[in-house]
Backbone as XML, in Angstrom:
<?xml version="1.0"?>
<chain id="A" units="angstrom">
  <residue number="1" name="UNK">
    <atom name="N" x="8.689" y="3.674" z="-4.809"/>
    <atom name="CA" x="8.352" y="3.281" z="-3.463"/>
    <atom name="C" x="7.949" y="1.811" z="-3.474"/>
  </residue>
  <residue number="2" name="UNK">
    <atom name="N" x="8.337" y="1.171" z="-2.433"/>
    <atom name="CA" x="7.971" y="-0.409" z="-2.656"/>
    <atom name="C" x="6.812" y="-0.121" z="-1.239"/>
  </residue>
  <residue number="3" name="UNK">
    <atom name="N" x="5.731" y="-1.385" z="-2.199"/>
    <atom name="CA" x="4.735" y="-1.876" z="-1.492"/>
    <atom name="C" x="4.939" y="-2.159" z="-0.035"/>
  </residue>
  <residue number="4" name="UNK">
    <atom name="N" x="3.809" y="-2.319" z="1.230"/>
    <atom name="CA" x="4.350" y="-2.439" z="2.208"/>
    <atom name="C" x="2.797" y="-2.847" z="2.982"/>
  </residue>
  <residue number="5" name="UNK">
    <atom name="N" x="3.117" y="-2.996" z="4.140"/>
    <atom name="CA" x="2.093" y="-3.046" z="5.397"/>
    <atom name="C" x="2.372" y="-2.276" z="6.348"/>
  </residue>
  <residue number="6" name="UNK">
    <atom name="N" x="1.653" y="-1.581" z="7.203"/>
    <atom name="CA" x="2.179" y="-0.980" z="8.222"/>
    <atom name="C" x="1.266" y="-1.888" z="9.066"/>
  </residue>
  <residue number="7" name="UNK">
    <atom name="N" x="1.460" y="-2.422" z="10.227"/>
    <atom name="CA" x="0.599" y="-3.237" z="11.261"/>
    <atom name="C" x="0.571" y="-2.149" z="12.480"/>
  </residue>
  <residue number="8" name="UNK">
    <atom name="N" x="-0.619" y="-2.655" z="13.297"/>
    <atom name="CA" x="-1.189" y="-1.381" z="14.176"/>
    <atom name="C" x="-1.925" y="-2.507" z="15.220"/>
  </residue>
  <residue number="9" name="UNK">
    <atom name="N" x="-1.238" y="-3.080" z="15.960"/>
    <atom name="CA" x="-2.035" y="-3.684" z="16.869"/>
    <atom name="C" x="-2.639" y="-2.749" z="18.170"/>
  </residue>
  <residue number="10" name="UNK">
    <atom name="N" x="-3.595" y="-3.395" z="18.914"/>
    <atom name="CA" x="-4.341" y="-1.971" z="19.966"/>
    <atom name="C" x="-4.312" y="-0.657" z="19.407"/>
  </residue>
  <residue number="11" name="UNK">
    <atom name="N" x="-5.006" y="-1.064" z="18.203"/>
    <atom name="CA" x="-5.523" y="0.433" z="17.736"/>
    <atom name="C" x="-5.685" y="1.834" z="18.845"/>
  </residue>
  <residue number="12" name="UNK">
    <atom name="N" x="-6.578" y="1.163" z="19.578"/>
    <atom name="CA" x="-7.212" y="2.289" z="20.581"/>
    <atom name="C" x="-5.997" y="3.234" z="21.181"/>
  </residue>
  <residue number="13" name="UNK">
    <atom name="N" x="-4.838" y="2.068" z="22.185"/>
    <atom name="CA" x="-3.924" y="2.857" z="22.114"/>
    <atom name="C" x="-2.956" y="3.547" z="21.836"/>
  </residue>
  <residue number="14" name="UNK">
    <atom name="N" x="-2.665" y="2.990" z="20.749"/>
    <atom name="CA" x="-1.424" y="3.937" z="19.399"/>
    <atom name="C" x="-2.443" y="5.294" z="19.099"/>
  </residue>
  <residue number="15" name="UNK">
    <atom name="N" x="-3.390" y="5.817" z="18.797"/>
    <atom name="CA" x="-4.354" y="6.792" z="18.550"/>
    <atom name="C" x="-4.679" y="7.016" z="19.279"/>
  </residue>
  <residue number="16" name="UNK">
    <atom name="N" x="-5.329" y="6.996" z="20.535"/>
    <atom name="CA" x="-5.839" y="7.636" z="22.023"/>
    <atom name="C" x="-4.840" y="8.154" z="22.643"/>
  </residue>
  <residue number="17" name="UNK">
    <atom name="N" x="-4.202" y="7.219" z="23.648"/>
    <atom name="CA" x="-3.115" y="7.286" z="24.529"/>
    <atom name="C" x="-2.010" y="8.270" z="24.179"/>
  </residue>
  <residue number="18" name="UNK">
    <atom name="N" x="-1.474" y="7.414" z="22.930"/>
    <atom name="CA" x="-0.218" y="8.126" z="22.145"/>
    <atom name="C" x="-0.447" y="9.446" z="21.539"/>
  </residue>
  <residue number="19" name="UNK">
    <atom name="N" x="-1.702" y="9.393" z="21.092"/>
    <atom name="CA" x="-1.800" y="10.775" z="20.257"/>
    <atom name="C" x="-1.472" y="10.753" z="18.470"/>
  </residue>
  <residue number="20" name="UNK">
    <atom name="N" x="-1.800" y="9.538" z="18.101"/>
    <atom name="CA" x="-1.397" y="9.191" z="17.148"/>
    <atom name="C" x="-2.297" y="9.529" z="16.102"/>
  </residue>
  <residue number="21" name="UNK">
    <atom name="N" x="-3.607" y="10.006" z="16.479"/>
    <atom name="CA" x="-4.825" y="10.157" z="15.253"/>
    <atom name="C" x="-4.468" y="10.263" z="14.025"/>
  </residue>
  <residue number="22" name="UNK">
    <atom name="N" x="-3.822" y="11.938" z="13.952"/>
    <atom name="CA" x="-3.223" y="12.150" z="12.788"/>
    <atom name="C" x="-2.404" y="11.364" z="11.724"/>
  </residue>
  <residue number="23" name="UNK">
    <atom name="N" x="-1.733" y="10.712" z="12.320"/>
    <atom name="CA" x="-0.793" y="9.749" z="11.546"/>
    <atom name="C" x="-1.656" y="8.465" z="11.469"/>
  </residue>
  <residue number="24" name="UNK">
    <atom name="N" x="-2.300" y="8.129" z="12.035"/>
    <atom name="CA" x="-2.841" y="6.305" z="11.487"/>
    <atom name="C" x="-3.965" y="7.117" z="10.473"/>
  </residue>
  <residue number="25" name="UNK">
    <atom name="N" x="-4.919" y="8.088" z="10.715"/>
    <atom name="CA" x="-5.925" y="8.475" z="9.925"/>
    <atom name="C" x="-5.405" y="8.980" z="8.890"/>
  </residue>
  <residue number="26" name="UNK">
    <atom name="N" x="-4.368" y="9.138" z="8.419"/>
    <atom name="CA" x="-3.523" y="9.458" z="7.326"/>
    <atom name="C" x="-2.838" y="8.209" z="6.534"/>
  </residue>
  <residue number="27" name="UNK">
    <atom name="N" x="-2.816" y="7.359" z="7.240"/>
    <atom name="CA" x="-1.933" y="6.255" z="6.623"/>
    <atom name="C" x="-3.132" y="5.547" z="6.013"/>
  </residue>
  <residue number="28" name="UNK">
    <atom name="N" x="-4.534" y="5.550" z="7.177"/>
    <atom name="CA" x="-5.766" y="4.622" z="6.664"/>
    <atom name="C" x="-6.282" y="5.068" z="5.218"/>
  </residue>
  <residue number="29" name="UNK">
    <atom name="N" x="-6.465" y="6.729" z="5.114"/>
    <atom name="CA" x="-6.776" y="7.346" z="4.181"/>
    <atom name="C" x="-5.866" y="7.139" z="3.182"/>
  </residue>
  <residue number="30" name="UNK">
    <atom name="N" x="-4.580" y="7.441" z="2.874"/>
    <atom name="CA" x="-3.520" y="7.500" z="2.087"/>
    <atom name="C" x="-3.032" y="6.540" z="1.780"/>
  </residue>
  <residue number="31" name="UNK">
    <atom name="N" x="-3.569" y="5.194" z="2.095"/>
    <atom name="CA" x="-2.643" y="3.864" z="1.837"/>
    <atom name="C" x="-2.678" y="3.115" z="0.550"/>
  </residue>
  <residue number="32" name="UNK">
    <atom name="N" x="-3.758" y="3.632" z="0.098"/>
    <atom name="CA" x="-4.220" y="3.089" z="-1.664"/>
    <atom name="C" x="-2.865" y="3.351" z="-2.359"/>
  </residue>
  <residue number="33" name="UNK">
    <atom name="N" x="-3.354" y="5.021" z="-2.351"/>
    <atom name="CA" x="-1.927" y="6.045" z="-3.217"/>
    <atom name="C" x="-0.480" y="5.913" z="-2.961"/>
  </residue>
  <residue number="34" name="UNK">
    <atom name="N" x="-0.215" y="5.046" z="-1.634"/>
    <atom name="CA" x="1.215" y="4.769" z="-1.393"/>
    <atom name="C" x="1.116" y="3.433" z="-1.481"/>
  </residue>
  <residue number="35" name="UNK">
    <atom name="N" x="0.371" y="3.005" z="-2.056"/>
    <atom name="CA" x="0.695" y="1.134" z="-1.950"/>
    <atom name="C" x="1.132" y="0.541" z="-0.998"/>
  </residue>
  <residue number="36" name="UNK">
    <atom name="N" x="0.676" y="0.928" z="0.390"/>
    <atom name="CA" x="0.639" y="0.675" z="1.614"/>
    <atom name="C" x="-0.473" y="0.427" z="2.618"/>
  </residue>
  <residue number="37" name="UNK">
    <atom name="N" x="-0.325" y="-1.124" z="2.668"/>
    <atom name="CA" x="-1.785" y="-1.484" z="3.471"/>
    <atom name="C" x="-1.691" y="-1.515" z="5.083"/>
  </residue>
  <residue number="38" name="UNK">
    <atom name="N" x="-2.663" y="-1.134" z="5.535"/>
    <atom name="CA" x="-2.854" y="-0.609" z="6.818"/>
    <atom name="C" x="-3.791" y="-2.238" z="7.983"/>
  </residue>
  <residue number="39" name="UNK">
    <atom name="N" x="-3.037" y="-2.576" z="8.403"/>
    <atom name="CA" x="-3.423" y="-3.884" z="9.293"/>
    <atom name="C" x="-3.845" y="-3.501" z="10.709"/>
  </residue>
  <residue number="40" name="UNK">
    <atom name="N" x="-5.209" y="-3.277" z="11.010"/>
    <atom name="CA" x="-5.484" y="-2.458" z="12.120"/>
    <atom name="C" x="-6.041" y="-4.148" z="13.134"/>
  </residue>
  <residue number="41" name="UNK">
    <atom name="N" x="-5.496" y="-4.470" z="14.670"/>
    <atom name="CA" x="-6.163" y="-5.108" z="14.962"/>
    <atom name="C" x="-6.435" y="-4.690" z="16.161"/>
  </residue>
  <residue number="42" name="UNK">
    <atom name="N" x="-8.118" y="-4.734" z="16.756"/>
    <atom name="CA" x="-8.939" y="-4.066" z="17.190"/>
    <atom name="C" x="-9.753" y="-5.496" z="18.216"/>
  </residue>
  <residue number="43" name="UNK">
    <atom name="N" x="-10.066" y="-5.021" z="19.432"/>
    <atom name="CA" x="-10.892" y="-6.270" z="19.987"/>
    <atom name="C" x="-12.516" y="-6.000" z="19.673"/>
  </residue>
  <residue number="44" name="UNK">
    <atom name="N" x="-12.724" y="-4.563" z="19.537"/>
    <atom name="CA" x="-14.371" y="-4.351" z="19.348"/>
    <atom name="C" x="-14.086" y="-2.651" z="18.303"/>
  </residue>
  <residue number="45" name="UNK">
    <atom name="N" x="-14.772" y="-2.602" z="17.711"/>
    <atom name="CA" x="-14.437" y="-1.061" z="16.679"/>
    <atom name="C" x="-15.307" y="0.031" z="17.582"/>
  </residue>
  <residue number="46" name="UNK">
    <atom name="N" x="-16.205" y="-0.737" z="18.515"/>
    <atom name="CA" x="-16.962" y="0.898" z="19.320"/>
    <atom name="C" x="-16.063" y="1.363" z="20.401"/>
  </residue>
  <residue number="47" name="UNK">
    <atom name="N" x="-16.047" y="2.400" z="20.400"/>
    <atom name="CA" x="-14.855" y="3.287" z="21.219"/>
    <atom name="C" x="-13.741" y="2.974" z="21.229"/>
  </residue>
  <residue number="48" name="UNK">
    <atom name="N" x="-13.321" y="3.005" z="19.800"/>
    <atom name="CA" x="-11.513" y="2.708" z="19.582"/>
    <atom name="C" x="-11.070" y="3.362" z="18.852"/>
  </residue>
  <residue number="49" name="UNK">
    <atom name="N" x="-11.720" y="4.918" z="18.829"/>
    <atom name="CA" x="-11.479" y="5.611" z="17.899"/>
    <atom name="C" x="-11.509" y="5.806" z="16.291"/>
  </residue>
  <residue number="50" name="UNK">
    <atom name="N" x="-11.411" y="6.663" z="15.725"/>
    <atom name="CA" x="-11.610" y="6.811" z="14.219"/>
    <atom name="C" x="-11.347" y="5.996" z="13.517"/>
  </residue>
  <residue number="51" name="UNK">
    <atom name="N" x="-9.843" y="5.675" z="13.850"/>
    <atom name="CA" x="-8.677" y="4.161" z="12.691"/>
    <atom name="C" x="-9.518" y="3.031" z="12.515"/>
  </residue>
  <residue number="52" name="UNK">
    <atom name="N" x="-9.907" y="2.746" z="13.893"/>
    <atom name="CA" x="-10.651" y="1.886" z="14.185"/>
    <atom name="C" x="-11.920" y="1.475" z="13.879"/>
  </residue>
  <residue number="53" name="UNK">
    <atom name="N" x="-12.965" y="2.401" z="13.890"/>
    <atom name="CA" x="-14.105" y="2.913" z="13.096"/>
    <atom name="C" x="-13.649" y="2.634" z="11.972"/>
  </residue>
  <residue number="54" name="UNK">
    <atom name="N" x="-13.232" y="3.346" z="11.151"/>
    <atom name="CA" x="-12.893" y="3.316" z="9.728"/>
    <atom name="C" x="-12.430" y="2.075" z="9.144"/>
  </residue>
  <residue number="55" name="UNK">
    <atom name="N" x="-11.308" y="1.762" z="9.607"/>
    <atom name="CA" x="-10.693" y="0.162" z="9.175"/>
    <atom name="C" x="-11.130" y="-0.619" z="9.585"/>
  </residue>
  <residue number="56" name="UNK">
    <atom name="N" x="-12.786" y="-1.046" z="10.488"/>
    <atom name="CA" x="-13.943" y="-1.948" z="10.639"/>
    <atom name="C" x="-14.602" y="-1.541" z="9.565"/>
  </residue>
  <residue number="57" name="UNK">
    <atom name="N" x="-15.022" y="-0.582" z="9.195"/>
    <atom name="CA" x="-16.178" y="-0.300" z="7.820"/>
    <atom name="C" x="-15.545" y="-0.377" z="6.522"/>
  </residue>
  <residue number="58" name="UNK">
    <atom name="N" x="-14.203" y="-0.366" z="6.159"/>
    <atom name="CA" x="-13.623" y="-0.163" z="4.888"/>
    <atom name="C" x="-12.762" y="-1.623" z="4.457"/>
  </residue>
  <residue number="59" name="UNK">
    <atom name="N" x="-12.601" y="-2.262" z="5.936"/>
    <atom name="CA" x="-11.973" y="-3.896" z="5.689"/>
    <atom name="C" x="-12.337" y="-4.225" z="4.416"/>
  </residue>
  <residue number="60" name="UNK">
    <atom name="N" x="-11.457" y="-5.164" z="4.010"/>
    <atom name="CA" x="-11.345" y="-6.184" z="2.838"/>
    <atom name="C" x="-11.665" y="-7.261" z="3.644"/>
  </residue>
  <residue number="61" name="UNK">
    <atom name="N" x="-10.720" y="-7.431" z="4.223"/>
    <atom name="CA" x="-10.408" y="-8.913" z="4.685"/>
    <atom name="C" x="-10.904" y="-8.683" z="6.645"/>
  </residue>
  <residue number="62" name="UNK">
    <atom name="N" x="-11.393" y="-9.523" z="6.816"/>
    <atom name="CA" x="-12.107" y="-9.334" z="8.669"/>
    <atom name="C" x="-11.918" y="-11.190" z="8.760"/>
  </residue>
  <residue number="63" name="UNK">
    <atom name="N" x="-11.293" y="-11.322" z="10.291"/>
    <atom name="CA" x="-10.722" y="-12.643" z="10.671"/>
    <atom name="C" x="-11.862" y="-12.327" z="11.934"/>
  </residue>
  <residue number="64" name="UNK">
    <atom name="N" x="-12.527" y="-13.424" z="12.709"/>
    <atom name="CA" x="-13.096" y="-13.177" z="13.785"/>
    <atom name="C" x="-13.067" y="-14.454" z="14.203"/>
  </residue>
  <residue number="65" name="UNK">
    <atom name="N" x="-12.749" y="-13.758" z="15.727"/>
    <atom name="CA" x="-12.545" y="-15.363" z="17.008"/>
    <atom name="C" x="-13.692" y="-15.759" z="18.002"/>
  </residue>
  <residue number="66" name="UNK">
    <atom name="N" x="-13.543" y="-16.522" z="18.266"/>
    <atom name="CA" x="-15.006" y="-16.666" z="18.588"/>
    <atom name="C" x="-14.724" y="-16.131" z="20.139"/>
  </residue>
  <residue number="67" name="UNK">
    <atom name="N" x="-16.307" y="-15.769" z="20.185"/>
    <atom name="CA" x="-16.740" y="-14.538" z="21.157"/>
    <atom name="C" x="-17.928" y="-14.476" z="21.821"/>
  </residue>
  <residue number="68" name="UNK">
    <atom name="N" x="-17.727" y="-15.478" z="23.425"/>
    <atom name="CA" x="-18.921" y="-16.008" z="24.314"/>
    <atom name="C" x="-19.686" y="-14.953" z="24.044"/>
  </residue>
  <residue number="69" name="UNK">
    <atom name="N" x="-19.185" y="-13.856" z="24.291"/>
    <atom name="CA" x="-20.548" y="-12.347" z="24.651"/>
    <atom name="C" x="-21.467" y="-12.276" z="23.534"/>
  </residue>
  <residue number="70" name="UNK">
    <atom name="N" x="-22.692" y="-12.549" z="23.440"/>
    <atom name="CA" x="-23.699" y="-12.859" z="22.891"/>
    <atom name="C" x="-24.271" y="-11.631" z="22.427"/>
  </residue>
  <residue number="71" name="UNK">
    <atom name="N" x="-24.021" y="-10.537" z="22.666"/>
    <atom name="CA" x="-24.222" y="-9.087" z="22.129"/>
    <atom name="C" x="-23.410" y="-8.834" z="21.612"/>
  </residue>
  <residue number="72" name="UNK">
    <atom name="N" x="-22.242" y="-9.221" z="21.623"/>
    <atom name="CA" x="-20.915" y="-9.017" z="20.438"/>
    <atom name="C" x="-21.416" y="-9.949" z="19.285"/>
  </residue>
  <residue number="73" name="UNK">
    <atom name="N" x="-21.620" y="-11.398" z="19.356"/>
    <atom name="CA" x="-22.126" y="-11.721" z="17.808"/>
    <atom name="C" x="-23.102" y="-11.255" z="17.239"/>
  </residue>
  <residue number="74" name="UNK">
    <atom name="N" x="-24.690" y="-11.175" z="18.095"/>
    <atom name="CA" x="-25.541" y="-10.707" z="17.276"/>
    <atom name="C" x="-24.478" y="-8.922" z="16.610"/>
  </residue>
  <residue number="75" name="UNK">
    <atom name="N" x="-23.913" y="-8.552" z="17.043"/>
    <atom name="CA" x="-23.408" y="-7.175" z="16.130"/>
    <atom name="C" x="-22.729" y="-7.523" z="14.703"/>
  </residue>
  <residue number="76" name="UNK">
    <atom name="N" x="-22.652" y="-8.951" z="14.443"/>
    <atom name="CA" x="-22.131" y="-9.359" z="13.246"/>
    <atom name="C" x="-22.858" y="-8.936" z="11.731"/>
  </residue>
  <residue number="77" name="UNK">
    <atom name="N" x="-24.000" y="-8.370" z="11.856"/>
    <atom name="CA" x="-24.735" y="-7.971" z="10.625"/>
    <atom name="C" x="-23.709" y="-6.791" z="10.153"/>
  </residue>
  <residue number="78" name="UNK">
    <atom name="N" x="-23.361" y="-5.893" z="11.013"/>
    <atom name="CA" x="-22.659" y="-4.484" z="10.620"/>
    <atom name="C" x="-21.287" y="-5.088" z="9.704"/>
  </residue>
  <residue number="79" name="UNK">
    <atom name="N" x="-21.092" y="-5.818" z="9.895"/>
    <atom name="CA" x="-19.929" y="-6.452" z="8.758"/>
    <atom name="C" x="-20.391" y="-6.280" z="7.714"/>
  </residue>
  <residue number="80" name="UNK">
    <atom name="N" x="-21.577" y="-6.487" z="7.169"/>
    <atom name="CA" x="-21.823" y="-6.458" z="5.766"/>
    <atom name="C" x="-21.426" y="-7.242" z="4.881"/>
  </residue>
  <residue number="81" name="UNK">
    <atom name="N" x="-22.892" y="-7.695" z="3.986"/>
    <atom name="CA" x="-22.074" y="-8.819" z="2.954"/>
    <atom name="C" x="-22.153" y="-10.250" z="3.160"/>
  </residue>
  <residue number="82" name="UNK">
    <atom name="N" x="-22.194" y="-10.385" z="4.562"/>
    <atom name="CA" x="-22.323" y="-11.500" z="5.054"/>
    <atom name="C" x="-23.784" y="-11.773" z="6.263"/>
  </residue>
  <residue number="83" name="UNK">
    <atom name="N" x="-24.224" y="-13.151" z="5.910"/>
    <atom name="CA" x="-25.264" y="-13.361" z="6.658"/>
    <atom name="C" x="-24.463" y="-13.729" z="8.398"/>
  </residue>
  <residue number="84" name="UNK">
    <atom name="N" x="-25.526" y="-12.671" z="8.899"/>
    <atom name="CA" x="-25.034" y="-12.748" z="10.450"/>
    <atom name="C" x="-25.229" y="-13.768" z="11.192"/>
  </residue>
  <residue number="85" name="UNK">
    <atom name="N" x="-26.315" y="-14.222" z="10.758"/>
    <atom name="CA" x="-26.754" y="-15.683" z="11.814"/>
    <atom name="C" x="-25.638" y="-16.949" z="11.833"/>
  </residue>
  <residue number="86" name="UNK">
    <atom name="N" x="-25.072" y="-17.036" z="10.327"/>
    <atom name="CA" x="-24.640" y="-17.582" z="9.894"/>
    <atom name="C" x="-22.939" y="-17.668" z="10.472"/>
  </residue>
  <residue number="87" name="UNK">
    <atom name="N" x="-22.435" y="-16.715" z="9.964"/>
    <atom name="CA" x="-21.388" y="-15.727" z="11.117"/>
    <atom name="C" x="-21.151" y="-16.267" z="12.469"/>
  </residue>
  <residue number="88" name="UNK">
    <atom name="N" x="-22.792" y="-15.611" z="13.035"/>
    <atom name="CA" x="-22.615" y="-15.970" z="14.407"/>
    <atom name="C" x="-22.495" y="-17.638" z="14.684"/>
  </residue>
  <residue number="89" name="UNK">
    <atom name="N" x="-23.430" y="-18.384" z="14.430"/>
    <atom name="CA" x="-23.665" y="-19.809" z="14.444"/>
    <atom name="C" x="-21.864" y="-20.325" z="13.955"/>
  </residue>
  <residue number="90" name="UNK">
    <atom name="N" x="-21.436" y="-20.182" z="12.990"/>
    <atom name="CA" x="-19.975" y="-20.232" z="12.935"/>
    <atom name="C" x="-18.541" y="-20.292" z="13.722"/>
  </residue>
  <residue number="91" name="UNK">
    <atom name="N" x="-18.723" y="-18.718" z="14.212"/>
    <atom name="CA" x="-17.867" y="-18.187" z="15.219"/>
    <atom name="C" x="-18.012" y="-18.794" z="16.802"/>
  </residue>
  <residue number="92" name="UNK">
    <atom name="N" x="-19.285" y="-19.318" z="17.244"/>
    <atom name="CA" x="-19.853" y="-19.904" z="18.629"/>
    <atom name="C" x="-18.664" y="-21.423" z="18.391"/>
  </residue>
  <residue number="93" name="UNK">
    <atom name="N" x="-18.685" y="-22.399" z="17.440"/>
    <atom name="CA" x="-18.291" y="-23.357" z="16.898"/>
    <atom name="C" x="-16.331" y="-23.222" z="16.655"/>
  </residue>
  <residue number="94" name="UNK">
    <atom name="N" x="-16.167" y="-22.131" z="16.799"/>
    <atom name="CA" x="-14.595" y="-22.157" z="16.958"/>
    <atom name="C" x="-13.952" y="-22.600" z="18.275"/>
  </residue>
  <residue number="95" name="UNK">
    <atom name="N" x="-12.750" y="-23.457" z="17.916"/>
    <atom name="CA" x="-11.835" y="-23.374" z="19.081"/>
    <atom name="C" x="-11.236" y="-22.576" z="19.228"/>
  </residue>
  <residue number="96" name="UNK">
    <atom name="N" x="-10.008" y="-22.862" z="20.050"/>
    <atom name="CA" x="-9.320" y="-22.122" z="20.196"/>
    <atom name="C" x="-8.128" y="-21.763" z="19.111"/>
  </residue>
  <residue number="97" name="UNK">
    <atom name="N" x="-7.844" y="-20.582" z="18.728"/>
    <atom name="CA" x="-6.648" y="-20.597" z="17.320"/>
    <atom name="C" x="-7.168" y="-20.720" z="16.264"/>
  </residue>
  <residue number="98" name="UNK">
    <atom name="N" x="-8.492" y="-20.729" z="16.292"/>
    <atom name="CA" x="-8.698" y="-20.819" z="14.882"/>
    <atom name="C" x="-9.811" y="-19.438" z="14.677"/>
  </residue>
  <residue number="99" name="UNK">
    <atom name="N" x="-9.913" y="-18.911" z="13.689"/>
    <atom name="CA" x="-10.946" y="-17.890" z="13.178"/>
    <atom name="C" x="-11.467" y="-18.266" z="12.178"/>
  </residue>
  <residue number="100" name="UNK">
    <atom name="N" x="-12.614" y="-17.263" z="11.843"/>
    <atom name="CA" x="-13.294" y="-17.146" z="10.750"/>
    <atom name="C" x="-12.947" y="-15.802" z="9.534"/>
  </residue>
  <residue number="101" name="UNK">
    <atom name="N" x="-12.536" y="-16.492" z="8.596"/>
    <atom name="CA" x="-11.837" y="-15.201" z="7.478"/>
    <atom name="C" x="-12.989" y="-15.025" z="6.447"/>
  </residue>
  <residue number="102" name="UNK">
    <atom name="N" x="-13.194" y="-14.033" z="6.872"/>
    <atom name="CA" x="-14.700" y="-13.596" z="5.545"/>
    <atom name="C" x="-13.865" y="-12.491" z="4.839"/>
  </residue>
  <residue number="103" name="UNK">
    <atom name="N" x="-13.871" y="-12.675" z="3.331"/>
    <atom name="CA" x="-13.776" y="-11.634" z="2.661"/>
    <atom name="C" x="-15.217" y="-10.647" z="2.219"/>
  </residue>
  <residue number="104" name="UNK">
    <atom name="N" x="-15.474" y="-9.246" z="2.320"/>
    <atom name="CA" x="-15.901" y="-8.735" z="1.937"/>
    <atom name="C" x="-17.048" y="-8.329" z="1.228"/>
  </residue>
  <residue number="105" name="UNK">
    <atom name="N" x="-15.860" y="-8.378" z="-0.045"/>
    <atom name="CA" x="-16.602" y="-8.255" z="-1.287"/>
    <atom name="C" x="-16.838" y="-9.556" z="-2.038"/>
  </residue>
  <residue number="106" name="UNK">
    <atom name="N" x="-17.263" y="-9.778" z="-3.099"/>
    <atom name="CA" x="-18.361" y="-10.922" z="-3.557"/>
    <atom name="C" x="-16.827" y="-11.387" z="-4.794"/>
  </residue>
  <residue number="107" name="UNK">
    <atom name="N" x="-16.431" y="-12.643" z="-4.469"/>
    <atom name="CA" x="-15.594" y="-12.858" z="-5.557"/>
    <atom name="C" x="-16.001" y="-13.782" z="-6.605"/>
  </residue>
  <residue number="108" name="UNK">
    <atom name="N" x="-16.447" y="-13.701" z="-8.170"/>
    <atom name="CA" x="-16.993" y="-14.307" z="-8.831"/>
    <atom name="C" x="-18.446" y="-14.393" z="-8.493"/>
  </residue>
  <residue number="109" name="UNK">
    <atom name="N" x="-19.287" y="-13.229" z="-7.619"/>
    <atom name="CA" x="-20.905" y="-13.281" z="-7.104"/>
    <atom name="C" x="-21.311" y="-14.489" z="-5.826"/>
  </residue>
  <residue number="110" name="UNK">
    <atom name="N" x="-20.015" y="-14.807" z="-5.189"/>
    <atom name="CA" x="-19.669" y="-15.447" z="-4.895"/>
    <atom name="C" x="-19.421" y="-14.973" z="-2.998"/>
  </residue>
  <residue number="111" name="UNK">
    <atom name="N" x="-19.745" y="-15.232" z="-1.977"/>
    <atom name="CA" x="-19.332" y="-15.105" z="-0.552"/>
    <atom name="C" x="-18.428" y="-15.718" z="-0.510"/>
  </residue>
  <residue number="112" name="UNK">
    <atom name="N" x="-16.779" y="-15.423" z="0.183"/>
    <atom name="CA" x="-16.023" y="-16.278" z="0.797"/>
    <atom name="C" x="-16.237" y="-16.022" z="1.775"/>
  </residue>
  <residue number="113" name="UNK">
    <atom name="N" x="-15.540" y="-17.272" z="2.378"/>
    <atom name="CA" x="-15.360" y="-17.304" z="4.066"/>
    <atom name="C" x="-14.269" y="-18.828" z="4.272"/>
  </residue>
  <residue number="114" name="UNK">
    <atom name="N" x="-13.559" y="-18.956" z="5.092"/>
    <atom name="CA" x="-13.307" y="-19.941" z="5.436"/>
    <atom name="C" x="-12.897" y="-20.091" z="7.144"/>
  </residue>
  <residue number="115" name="UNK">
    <atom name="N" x="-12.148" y="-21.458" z="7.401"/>
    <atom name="CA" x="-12.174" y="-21.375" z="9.019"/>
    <atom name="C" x="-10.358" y="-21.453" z="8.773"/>
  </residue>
  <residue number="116" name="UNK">
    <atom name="N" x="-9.330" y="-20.569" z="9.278"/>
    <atom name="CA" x="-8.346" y="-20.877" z="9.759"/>
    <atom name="C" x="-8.042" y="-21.175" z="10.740"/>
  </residue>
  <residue number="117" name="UNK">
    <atom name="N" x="-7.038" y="-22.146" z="10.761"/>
    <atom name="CA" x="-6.499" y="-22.801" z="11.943"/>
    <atom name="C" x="-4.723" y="-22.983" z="12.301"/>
  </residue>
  <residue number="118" name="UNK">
    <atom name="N" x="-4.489" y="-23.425" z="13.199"/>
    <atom name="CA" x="-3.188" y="-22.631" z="13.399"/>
    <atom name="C" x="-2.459" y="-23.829" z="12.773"/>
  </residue>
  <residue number="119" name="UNK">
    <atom name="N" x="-2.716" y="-24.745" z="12.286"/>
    <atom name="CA" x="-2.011" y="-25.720" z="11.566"/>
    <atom name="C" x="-2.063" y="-25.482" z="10.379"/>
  </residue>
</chain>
């Protein structure tokens, strides 16, 4: 089997609407063992269902755009790993097209993060 991505934009509605639970919560779960990574993109993970839930808490990789609503950044601690203030103070400071790419986990004990931009 060759490696792959499956991409899943509007989580909420491929799994709500469509009826898709079964199959994205299978692909999210099962994607290690098939060497198939699961690209979920989501505008907020509360009420977007399970995929959504899940592939916000299990991310590797989280890109974030910046986001006037001031109760959406302070929620930046639940990322984990990363200092929120920091995050937030960051993300306020974006233009337009560009995000903030935080990895995760600690590479070399180490936080990444950087700012992409569409150039």
């Amino acid at each position: 089997m060759k490696q792959g991505i499956v991409i899943v934009d509007d989580t909420r509605v491929k799994e709500q609407i469509l009826g898709l639970k079964r199959e994205m919560t299978t692909y999210l779960a099962m994607a290690g063992a098939m060497d198939v990574a699961l690209w979920t993109f989501i505008q907020k993970p509360t009420g977007s269902g399970d995929t959504a839930i899940w592939s916000y808490g299990a991310a590797e990789h989280v890109f974030i755009f910046r986001d006037p609503d001031k109760r959406n950044r302070q929620r930046y601690d639940e990322i984990g790993g990363v200092d929120a203030k920091q995050v937030e103070a960051l993300t306020y400071q974006l233009q337009p097209f560009q995000a903030l790419y935080l990895k995760r986990t600690l590479q070399d004990g180490k936080q990444v993060m950087c700012i992409v931009d569409k150039d």
